[in-house]
Structure formats: C-alpha cells, structure tokens
C-alpha positions, 0 to 999 in steps of 0.5 A: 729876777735880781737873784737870776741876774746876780748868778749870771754876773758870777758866771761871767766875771772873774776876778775883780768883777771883769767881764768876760764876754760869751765865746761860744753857744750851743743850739741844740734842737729837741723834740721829745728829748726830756730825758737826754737833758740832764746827760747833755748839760754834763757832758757839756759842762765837762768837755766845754772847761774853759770856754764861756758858752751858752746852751740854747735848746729849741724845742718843737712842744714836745709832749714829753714836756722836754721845755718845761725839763730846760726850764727848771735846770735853766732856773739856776743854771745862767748858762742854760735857755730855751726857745720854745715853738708852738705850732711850727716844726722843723729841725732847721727851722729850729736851728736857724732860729736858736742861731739867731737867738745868740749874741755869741761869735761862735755857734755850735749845732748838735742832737740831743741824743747824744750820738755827736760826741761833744769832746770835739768840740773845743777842737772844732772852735780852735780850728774855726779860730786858728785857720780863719773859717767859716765852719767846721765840721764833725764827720764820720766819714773822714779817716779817725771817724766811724758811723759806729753801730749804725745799721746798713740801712741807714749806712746805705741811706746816708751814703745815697744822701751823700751822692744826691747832695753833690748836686746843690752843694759845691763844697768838698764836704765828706760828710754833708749829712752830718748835723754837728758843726761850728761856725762864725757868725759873720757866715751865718748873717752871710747865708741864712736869709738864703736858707731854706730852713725845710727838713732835718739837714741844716748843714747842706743848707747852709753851705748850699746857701753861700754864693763864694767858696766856703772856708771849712774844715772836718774833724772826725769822730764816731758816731755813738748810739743814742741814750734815751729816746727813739730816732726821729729818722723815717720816711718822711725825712727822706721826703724832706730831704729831697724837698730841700734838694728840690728847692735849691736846685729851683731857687725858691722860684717856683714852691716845693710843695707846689711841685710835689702836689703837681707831681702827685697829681701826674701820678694820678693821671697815670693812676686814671689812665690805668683804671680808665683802660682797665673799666673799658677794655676788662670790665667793657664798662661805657665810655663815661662809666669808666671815665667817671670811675677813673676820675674819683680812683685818681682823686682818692689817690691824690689826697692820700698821697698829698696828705701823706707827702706833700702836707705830712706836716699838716697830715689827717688823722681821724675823722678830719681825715674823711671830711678832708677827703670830701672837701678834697673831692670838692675842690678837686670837682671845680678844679676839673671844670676850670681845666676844661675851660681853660683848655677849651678857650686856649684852644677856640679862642686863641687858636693854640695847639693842642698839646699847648692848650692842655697844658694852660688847662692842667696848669690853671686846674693844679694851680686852683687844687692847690691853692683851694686845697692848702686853705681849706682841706689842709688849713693850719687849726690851732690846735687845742691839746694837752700841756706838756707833762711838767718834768720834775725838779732835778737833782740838787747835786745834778743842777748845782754840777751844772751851774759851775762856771767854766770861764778863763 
C-alpha cells in the first residue's frame, strides 16, 4: 500500500514535492472491452501531455475479465481505476456512477472501443474552460466531422435519434447521440439527481435533465472503426432509447416499465380480439370456446413480448424461461378476476359508466400483473456463475509507458 502511495505522490508532484491537483478524469464504461485496455490507456497517455488526469473504467462484470485486465495495469499505474458493478447493467448508470467517483473539476465520458478519437480532447477541456461552460461535445455531425464508415443503417438510426431527441431536449445539440463529451462538475451536482440514468445515451440525459439553458459547445471529429471487440448496438438499445425519451417526456411520474407492460398488454388485447373473431366466425367455435382460447394466446403474448421488452434486463432463458411462462399464467389468471370485479363494483356499486368502469377494471387488473409479475416471474436472483477470466500481467514495457506522469 505505502509503494502504491509513493508512486502516486510522484505522480502528482513536481519539483520540490508540490502538489498538483487533478484537472481532468476520464470515465470510460466497459462491458467485455479487455482487449481495448491497454490501446486506451496509450492513447490516453499520448493525447493527455500535460494535463493531471485519472482514468476511471467502469465495468458491468464483464465475462471477459475486463476489471480484472484494469487491475493489473491500475496496480503500477496510479492513474488508472476501476469501479466494478455486480448484478446491475447499464451504460448511463455506469457513467453517472464513475462521474460521481471523481474528485476531479473536469470529467470526460468516452467508449472504450476506440471510435471517439481522443486527440480532442485537450481541445474540448480548453474549450470548457476558456468560454465558461458547462459541456463540450465531440460530434460527428458538425462541418470537420464524419460517421466515418458507419453503415447506412446505423446512419439512418442515428439520424431517426436525432428527430426523436428534440422533443425532450431543448439544447441546439447537432449531435445528441453522441456518447463523447466534457463537462464541469459544478453542472453535473446540477443534474444528475434528475438523471434518469436508463440505456446507453448519457449525454441526452443529461442535457435533458437541466432546468436553465445549457453553456455548450461542439468540436467535431470522425468516427473511427472499432479496434476489438463487437458493437453492443442492437434492438434492445433502441428500446431503451425511447424508454428514456418516455420517462422525460412523463417526468418520472408514472415508471417506464409500468407503461411499456401496459402497452404490451394493449397489444394483447388487440391479439385477443383477433383470435376471438378468428375462433367464432372461421372455426365457429362456441362462445366461451373462443374466448378461453383467445385469452391464453393473449397471455403467451404478453410474457413473450415483456420478457423481451419490458424485463430484457432480467430476460429468461432456459428452463426459467417456461416456469416463468407458467407463473405468468398464474398471476395473469387472478389479475382477470380482480379486473372483472373491480369492473362489476365500479359499475353495480358506484353506478359509473361503462366505458369508466372498464378502465377501474383494467387499471386495477395491470396494476396486480405488474407488480405480481416484477416480484415473482421476473424477480432479480442472484446469480451464481463463473469468475471472470483472470487477464494476464501486460507487458512490462506497455505498463511502465503508461505509468509516466504527465504533469505540468
């Protein structure tokens, strides 16, 4: 401990023993990303000359053994940390989390894929610094920048992104999407209790968050292919996208998931209208035939889709994927009777109209599937598994070019 202390003195004084206070960390996110370690920290160290800085990587328990990979470089390089998380996933939760774990008066966000080109970064802090704002932004769609060789798929997705974030986001951002930004600490104790802190767009959040005007600013650069690894970008991160758009736009009034489980259970209703009208009128099944029919094809439905969707954090797999199914079934049963006698006593009782007493039975109904359902079919286990693979020692050459300091 006293040899890890020592080095971080020498790291952080000059001559005659001064101090010389942090100026900048960089909080970079990592889910599988071991062999992007060692390339970022040089990069880092390379465009970062001059400037006292930290590197903080946040991990979600990566199966590659990604900590455990910062670990060993952190162990001689004072500059270097890692905040590991169990059990809890999340690109902006990650980032708010290693923000928060600064002491540093400037904080940078970037991939550790090594598509955010980090040469700009001293330009985004003087930026930051010289004009008095609150954050910078390295974006790709202001003149001097470029989605470099993105595929038009993702181009068309990042550009749709860019239409939907207007209407949360107030701030002339050309590049809302971008996950690559500096900013002071003072705005971030501003916003971050406001931060929904759900999905992978950290930066819309943010801004999204503040009650004034935001001081910003952009500096372009181009997007460059990713080193190692493969993309985390898939359906599940434009579900989660709009989830975040959903909870501004309701102010963390009502629960996202809540509104996504009723709306899957709208689609249901849908689904169960279709085969009920199918069972009668093609099949001339009886009435209650039908009925029973379309009610368990609405069920199957909905917990499909829900695992899916609505718990793709939590998703089943395997057999917890069908005893799921069945508790599903269960819960989804009384939840059909509390409707229908919700419905009744709105109705008999309180004399309400009809189209109001349907919706006290439908509401009461969704409000016990979700609840039952968020406890027991899609409850959070702790999960026993394997430890991440132990990533080997790096290079002695690599570890000690990281560990240079770089003070002014």
């Amino acid at each position: 401990m006293q040899a890890a202390d020592s080095t971080e003195s020498r790291d952080r004084s000059g001559a005659g023993g001064a101090c010389f206070p942090l100026e900048l960390a960089v909080v970079v996110p990592t889910f599988n990303e071991r062999e992007n370690i060692a390339p970022v920290l040089d990069r880092l160290a390379f465009a970062l000359e001059g400037i006292r800085y930290e590197v903080i990587f946040v991990d979600d328990d990566s199966p590659d053994g990604t900590a455990n990979a910062v670990r060993e470089i952190a162990r001689t390089n004072p500059r270097v940390r890692v905040l590991q998380r169990v059990q809890r996933r999340g690109l902006a939760s990650a980032c708010l989390e290693g923000m928060m774990a600064t002491a540093a008066p400037y904080i940078a966000v970037m991939d550790a894929d090594l598509q955010h080109d980090e040469r700009i970064l001293p330009a985004m802090l003087d930026r930051l610094r010289s004009e008095g704002l609150d954050l910078v932004v390295g974006t790709r769609n202001a003149p001097g920048g470029s989605m470099g060789s993105f595929a038009r798929r993702r181009v068309l997705l990042s550009n749709l992104g860019l239409s939907l974030s207007r209407l949360i986001c107030r701030a002339e951002l050309s590049d809302p999407m971008s996950g690559f930004f500096v900013l002071t600490r003072e705005y971030l104790d501003e916003v971050v209790r406001s931060a929904s802190g759900i999905g992978f767009k950290i930066l819309l959040d943010l801004v999204a968050s503040a009650r004034r005007p935001v001081r910003l600013a952009e500096v372009a650069y181009t997007f460059r292919n990713r080193l190692h690894g493969d993309s985390k970008l898939d359906v599940v991160v434009s579900l989660e996208y709009l989830e975040l758009l959903l909870d501004k736009i309701l102010g963390g009034v009502v629960p996202t998931r809540f509104v996504i489980f009723s709306a899957v259970g709208a689609v249901g209703v849908g689904m169960a209208f279709a085969v009920l009208s199918l069972c009668v009128s093609g099949f001339h099944l009886s009435f209650f035939q039908a009925q029973a029919i379309a009610t368990f094809a609405a069920m199957t439905e909905n917990f499909f889709l829900n695992n899916s969707m609505t718990y793709r954090d939590r998703r089943l797999k395997g057999w917890k994927l069908w005893t799921g199914l069945l508790t599903f079934y269960a819960a989804s049963s009384v939840g059909a009777v509390i409707n229908l006698r919700m419905a009744g006593f709105a109705r008999e009782v309180l004399h309400a109209a009809w189209y109001t007493a349907g919706t006290c039975g439908l509401a009461a109904g969704a409000v016990w599937n979700f609840g039952v359902t968020s406890f027991i079919t899609w409850r959070q286990d702790r999960l026993r598994r394997r430890a991440p693979v132990s990533a080997p020692m790096p290079a002695a050459d690599t570890v000690g070019s990281l560990a240079q300091p770089a003070v002014r």
